[in-house]
Every structure is written in structure tokens, then in C-alpha cells.
N, C-alpha and C positions, 0 to 999 in steps of 0.2 A: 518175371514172376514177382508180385508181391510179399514183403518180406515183413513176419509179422514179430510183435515187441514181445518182449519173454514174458507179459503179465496176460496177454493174449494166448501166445503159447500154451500157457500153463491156464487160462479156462476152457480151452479147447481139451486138453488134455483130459481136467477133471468132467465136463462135459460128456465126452466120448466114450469114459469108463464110468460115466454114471457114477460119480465120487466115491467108487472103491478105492480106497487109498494106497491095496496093493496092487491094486493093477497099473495104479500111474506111476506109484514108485516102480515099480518092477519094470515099466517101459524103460522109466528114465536111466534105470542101473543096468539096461540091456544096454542103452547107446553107451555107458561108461565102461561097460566090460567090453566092445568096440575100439572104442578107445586105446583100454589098458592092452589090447590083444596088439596093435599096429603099432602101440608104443613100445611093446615087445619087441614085435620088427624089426626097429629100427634102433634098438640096441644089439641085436643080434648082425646087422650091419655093420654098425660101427665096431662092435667084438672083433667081425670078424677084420675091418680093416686094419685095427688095433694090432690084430694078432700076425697078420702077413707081415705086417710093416715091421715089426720084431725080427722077420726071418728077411727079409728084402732091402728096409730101408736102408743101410748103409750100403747099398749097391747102387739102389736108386738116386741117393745123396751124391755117391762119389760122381757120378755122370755127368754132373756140371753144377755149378751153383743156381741157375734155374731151377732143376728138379727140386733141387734141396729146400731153395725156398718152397715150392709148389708142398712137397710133401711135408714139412715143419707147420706149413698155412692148413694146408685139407686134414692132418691128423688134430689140430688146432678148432678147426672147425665141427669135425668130429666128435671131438670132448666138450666142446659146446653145446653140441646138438644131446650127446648121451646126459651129461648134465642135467638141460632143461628138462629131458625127459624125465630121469629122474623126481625132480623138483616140480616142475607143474602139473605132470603127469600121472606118474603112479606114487605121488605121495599119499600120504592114506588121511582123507576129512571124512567122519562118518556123520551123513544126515541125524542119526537118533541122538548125537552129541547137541542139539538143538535143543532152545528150551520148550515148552510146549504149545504150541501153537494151530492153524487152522490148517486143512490140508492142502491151500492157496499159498499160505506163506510157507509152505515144507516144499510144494512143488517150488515157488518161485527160486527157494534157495538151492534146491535140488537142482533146478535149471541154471544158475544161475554159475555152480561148481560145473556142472557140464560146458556153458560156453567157456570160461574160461582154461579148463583142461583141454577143447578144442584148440583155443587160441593158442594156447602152449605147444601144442601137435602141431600145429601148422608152421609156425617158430620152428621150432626144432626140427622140422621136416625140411625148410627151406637152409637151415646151418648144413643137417646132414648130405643134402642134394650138392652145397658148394663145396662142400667139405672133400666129399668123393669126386666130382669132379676135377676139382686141384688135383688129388690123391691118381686121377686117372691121368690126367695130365705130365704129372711128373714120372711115372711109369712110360707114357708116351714117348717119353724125352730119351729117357734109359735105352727104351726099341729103339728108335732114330739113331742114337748114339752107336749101338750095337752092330746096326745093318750098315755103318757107314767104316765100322771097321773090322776090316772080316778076318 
């Protein structure tokens, strides 16, 4: 599939709403509240790895120094991932904070905080995925450990 340039994007947009200017903003703030909702997600993940590891991780730590590294790295990577979210994600830029302009240049900048909040989701989403997996890993370790001494 061809992949078309945000200045494109954005005359198809106005285009296609026949230059209602709420209609294209309200598209573009439906893909951000997308966004905002999976970036929710994905703090609600890490919460919750945050919050076991309070009750586990010095169980999981004690099992060998493998685990310990594994879960010190994935709870690591975790606050990385919650961070960015934070920060690229649901920080709060409001389009009408713009000075006044055509609704070419509203969309392009409107487009333009949407890819990069994407690209921050996608970051964040690849910290969170290594994050948990280390995290599931050293958990792995603790079972092995456990089942080897009965």
C-alpha cells in the first residue's frame, strides 16, 4: 500500500469533509482519543506490574541473581515505557493554542502532533513488551527454581 505525505493526508481530509473545519478536527481528535485510551492501557499494565513486584519481587530477586537482574531490567523498562507515555502521549498540546491560521495549516499541525504521539506509542509500547517480558522471565526463573526443590 502506498503511503501518503501528511500535507496530502490533510487535503484529503479537508477534501472529504468539504472544509468543515469541525468535521476534520473532530476526525483527527477521534484518532487522539485512540491514542489517549491504549496509552491508558498501557499504564494500567505497567501499574499493575509495578504493584505485584512490590508484593513478589524480593522473592523473585532472592532466586538467583538472574532473576534479580531480569526483574531490576523489565521493572526498568516498564518506567521507561510509563514515562514516555506519560510524556509523548497524554501530555496535553491544544491545537486552538495556535496562532490563526488556514484550516490546511491547523490540519497539517493537528496531523502532525498525532504522528508524533503515535510514534511515542509505538516506543513505549516496544519498552513496555521488553519490559514484561524480562519481568515474565524472571518470574520463570523463581517457578524453575521452586519445582527443582520440592
Amino acid at each position: 500500500m502506498e503511503t501518503v505525505t501528511r500535507e496530502q493526508e490533510a487535503d484529503h481530509l479537508i477534501q472529504l469533509y468539504g472544509g468543515d473545519a469541525g468535521k476534520v478536527t473532530g476526525r483527527i481528535e477521534g484518532q487522539l482519543a485512540i491514542l489517549a485510551g491504549r496509552a491508558q492501557t498501557m499504564l494500567s499494565l505497567a501499574g499493575i506490574t509495578i504493584t505485584v513486584t512490590g508484593f513478589s519481587g524480593a522473592n523473585i530477586a532472592r532466586s538467583g541473581k538472574l532473576a534479580a537482574w531480569l526483574i531490576v531490567g523489565g521493572l526498568s523498562f516498564v518506567l521507561a515505557a510509563a514515562s514516555l507515555t506519560f510524556l509523548g502521549i497524554l501530555r496535553v498540546r491544544w491545537t486552538s493554542q495556535l496562532p490563526p491560521c488556514s484550516l490546511r495549516q491547523t490540519t497539517l499541525h493537528a496531523l502532525e502532533m498525532r504522528d508524533q504521539k503515535t510514534n511515542a506509542y509505538s516506543r513505549a509500547l516496544a519498552l513496555l513488551i521488553v519490559g514484561l517480558c524480562m519481568y515474565v522471565a524472571s518470574v520463570g526463573l523463581l517457578l524453575v527454581g521452586s519445582a527443582s526443590h520440592p
